[in-house]
C-alpha positions as CSV (number, residue, x, y, z in Angstrom):
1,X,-123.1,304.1,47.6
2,X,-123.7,306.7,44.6
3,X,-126.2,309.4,45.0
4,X,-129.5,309.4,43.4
5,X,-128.5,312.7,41.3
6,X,-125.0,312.6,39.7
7,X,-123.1,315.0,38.0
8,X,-122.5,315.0,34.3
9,X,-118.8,314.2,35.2
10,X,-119.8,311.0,37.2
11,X,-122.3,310.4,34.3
12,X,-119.6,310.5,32.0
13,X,-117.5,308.5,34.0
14,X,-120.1,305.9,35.0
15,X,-121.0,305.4,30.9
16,X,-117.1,305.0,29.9
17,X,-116.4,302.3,33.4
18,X,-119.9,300.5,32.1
19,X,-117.8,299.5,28.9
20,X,-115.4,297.5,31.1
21,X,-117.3,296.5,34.1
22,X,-120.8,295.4,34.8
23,X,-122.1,298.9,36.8
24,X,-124.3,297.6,40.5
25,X,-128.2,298.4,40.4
26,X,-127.3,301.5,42.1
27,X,-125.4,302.9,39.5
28,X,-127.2,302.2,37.0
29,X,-130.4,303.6,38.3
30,X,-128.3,306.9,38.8
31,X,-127.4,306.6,35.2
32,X,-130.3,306.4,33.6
33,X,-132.6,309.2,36.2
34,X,-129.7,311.5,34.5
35,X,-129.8,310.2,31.1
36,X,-133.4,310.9,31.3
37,X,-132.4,314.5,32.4
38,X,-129.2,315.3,30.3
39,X,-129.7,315.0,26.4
40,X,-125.7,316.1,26.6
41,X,-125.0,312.8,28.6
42,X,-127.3,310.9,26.8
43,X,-125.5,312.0,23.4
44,X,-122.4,311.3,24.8
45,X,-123.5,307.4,26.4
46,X,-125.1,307.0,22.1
47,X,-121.5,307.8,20.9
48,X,-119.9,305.5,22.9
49,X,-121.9,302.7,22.0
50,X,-121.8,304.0,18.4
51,X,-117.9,303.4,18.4
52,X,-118.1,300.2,20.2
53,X,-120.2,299.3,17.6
54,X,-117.9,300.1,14.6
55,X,-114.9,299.0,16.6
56,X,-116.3,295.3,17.2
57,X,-117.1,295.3,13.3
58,X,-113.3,296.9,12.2
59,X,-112.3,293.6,14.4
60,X,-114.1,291.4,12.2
61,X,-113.5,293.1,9.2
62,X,-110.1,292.8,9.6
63,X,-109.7,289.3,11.4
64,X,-111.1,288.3,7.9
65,X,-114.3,286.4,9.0
């Protein structure tokens, strides 16, 4: 079980392993009570979606759909 209060370095990890894995209740609560706290993390969790964003549309840009 995850703490309540996580670090930026589990905040960081938690946001890169929730691209690859669906994260329990617990963790995401965590998540988001830091993300709430941490404009750094929060950047950081926007950037990653921004580039799994442009990375889904360089797939179909270049799969030439």
């Amino acid at each position: 079980m995850i703490k309540p209060m996580i670090t930026c370095r589990d905040a960081t990890r938690l946001t890169l392993q929730a691209e690859d894995r669906s994260l329990p209740l617990a963790e995401r609560l965590a998540l988001r009570l830091h993300h709430r706290m941490c404009s750094n993390c929060r950047r950081f969790a926007r950037q990653v979606e921004l580039m799994r964003q442009a990375s889904a549309r360089w797939r179909q840009y270049s799969s030439g759909d």
